[in-house]
C-alpha positions in Angstrom: 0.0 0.0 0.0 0.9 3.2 -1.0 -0.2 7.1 0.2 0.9 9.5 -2.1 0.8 13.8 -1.0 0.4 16.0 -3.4 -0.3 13.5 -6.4 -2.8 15.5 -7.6 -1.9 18.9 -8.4 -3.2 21.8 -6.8 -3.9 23.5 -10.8 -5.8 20.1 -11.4 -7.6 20.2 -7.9 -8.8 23.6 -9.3 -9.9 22.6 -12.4 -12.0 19.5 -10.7 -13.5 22.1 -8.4 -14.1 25.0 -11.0 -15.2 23.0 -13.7 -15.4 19.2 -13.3 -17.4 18.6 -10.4 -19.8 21.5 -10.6 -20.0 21.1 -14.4 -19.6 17.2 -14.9 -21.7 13.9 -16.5 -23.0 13.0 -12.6 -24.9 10.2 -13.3 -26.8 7.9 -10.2 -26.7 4.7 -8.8 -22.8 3.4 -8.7 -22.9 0.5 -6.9 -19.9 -0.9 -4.2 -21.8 -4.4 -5.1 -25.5 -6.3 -5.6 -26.2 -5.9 -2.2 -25.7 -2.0 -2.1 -28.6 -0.3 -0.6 -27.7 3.7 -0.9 -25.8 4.0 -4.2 -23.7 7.2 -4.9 -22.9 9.4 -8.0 -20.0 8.9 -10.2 -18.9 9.8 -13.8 -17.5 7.1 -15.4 -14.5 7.9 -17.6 -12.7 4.6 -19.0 -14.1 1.4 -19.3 -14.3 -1.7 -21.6 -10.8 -0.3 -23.3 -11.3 3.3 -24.3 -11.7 6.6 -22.8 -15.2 8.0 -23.7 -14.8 10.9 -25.8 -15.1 13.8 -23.7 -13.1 12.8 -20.6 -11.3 16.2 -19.0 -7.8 16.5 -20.3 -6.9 16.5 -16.2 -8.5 12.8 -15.3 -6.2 11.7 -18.3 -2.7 13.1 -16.6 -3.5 11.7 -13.0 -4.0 8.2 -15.1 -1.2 8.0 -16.8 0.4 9.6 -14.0 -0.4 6.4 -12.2 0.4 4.4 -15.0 3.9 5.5 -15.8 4.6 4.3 -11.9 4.0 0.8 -13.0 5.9 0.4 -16.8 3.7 -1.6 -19.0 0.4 -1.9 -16.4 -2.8 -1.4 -18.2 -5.6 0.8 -17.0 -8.9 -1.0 -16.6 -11.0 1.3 -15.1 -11.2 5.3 -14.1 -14.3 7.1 -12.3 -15.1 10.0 -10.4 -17.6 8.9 -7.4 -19.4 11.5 -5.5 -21.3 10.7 -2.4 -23.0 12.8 0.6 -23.8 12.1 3.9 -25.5 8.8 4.1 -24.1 7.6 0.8 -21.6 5.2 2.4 -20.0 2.3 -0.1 -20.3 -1.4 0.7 -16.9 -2.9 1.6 -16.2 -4.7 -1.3 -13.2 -5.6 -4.3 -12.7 -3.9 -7.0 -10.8 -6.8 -8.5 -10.8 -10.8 -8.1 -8.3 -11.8 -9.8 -4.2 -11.0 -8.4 -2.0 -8.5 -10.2 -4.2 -5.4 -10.3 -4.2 -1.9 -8.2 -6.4 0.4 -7.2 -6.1 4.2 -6.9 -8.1 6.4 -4.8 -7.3 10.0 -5.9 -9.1 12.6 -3.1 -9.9 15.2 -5.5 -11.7 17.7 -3.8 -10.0 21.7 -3.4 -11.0 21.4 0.2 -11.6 18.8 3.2 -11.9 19.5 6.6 -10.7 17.1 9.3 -14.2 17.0 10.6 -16.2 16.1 7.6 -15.0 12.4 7.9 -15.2 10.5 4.6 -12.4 8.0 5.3 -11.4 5.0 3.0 -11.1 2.3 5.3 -8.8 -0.8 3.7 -9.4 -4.3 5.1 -6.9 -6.9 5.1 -8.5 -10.4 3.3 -9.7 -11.4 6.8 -11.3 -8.2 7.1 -9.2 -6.8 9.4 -8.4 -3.1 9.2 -4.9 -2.5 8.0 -5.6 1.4 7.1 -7.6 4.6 7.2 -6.9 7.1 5.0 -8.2 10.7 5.2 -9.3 12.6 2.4 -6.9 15.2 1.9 -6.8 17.3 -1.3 -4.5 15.9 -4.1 -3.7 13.0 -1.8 -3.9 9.2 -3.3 -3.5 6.1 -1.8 -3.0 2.7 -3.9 -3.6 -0.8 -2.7 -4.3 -4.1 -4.2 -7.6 -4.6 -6.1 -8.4 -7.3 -4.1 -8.2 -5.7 -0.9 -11.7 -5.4 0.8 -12.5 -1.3 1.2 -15.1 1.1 1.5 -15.5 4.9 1.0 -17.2 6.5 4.2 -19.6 9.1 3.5 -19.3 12.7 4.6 -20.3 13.8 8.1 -23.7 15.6 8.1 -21.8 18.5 8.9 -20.0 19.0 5.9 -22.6 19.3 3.1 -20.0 18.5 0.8 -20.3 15.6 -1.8 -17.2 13.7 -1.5 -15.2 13.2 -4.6 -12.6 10.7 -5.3 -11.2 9.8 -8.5 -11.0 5.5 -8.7 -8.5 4.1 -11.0 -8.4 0.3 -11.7 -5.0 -1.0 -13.4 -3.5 -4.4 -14.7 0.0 -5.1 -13.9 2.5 -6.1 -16.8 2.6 -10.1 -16.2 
């Protein structure tokens, strides 16, 4: 596991906040799992091998950002998920199968301490091995098959927490 300052820039955290998250492709109902009860927002961005046409120029850096960590990984997946108080995740996986990473990219200007919204990693036996606080620009990478959750917000932020989810393949 790996927690990364700063990874997103603070001229990409302002675009997110000026233009991507106010002005974005929200859709409803991204699911953690079957089971989930409260889904969240997200925007999906890459999926099934290609980046939909009008993904921001900025999602694109932070992936390949990611990417060029990892020399011949493949991305699988990128997403911006929003959710507000009462919108926790499920723990779940993002991936089954073994050589394949997941990034959680914090991605909004501003996060206070109090406003919760924690990403909680489990170990396999569903013990906690970390909790990571949002922090703007922050990312923390782990292995796709590590149980984890997003919390939601506290009631007292009234902030949608955003976090941008990237999903690679490791070079075999």
């Amino acid at each position: 596991m790996k927690i990364i300052n700063n990874f997103v820039t603070s001229e990409e955290l302002d675009v997110f906040d000026k233009q991507i998250i106010p002005a974005g492709r929200w859709r409803w109902g991204q699911r953690s799992n079957n089971n989930t009860l409260y889904p969240m927002w997200y925007q999906p961005y890459y999926g099934k091998g290609n980046w939909d046409e009008w993904v921001p120029q900025e999602v694109k850096q932070i992936a390949y950002r990611l990417l060029n960590m990892y020399p011949d990984s493949r991305l699988n997946r990128a997403m911006l998920a929003g959710n507000t108080f009462g919108q926790d995740g499920d723990i779940h996986r993002d991936w089954q199968q073994p050589g394949h990473l997941t990034m959680v990219a914090y991605i909004n200007k501003e996060w206070n301490i109090h406003w919760a919204g924690e990403t909680i990693i489990y170990s396999p036996e569903l013990e906690i091995l970390n909790t990571v606080r949002p922090e703007p620009g922050k990312a923390v990478i782990f292995d796709s098959n590590f149980p984890h959750i997003g919390k939601d917000p506290a009631r007292r932020s009234g902030a949608l927490r955003c976090i941008l989810a990237l999903q690679i393949e490791l070079a075999k």
